[in-house]
Structure formats: structure tokens, C-alpha cells
N, C-alpha and C positions, 0 to 999 in steps of 0.2 A: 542385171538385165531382166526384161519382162518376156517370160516364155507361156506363149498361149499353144495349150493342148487341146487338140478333137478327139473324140471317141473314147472316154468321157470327156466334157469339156472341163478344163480346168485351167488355172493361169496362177506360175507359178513367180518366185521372184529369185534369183542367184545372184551370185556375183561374179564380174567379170574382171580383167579379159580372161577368156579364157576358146582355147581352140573348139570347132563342132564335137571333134571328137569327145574331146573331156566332158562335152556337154551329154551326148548320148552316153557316156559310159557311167554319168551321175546320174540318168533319168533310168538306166539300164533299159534302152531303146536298140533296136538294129539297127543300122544306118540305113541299109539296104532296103527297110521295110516302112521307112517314114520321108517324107520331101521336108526338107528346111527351109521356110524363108522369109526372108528381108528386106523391108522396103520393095515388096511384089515382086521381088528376085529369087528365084533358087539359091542355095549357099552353097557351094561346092564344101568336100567333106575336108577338106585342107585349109578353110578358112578361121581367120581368127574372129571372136566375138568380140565388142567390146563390153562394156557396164551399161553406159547408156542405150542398148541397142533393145526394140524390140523385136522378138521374134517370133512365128509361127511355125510349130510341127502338125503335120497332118499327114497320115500312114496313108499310106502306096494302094491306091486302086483300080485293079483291071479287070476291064471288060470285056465282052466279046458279043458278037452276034447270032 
């Protein structure tokens, strides 16, 4: 699968299937602290990948007033 990273930008290549999880725990990312997603969809942390899938991680940002 093709995993594109923000901050730095980088795009990386794995192989799949493999669940979000195993995927944050090979990038050693928080899950909590990055949004996953596919096809313009959020990936719930429960979801499986496949090989062919691309994906986008891009870490968690809040604002305030």
C-alpha cells in the first residue's frame, strides 16, 4: 500500500493487508495523535488495509479562539 505522510512530507510503500493498528505500530505513530484516511474517508482504528489501498496520515490539529 502507498502511505502518504504530512509534517514532513513523505510517501512511503508497505505491504499489505494489514490492520490500522499494525500500521501505526510499524510507523511508531499514536493513533490518537494522527487522522487516517481513504478514499476522503476517516479509517476507523479497527479497520483492515489492504495492498492495493492508498492511504493518508496527517496528525491531529486544534484550534481555538
Amino acid at each position: 500500500m502507498k502511505v502518504l505522510l504530512r509534517n514532513p512530507t513523505r510517501e512511503l510503500e508497505m505491504r499489505g493487508p494489514m490492520s490500522v493498528q499494525k500500521l501505526m505500530n510499524r510507523l511508531e505513530l499514536n493513533r490518537e495523535s494522527v487522522l487516517l484516511i481513504r478514499d476522503s474517508t476517516l479509517v476507523p482504528a479497527d479497520a483492515m488495509l489492504a495492498d492495493d489501498d492508498i492511504v493518508e496520515i496527517r496528525p491531529v490539529i486544534s484550534g481555538g479562539a
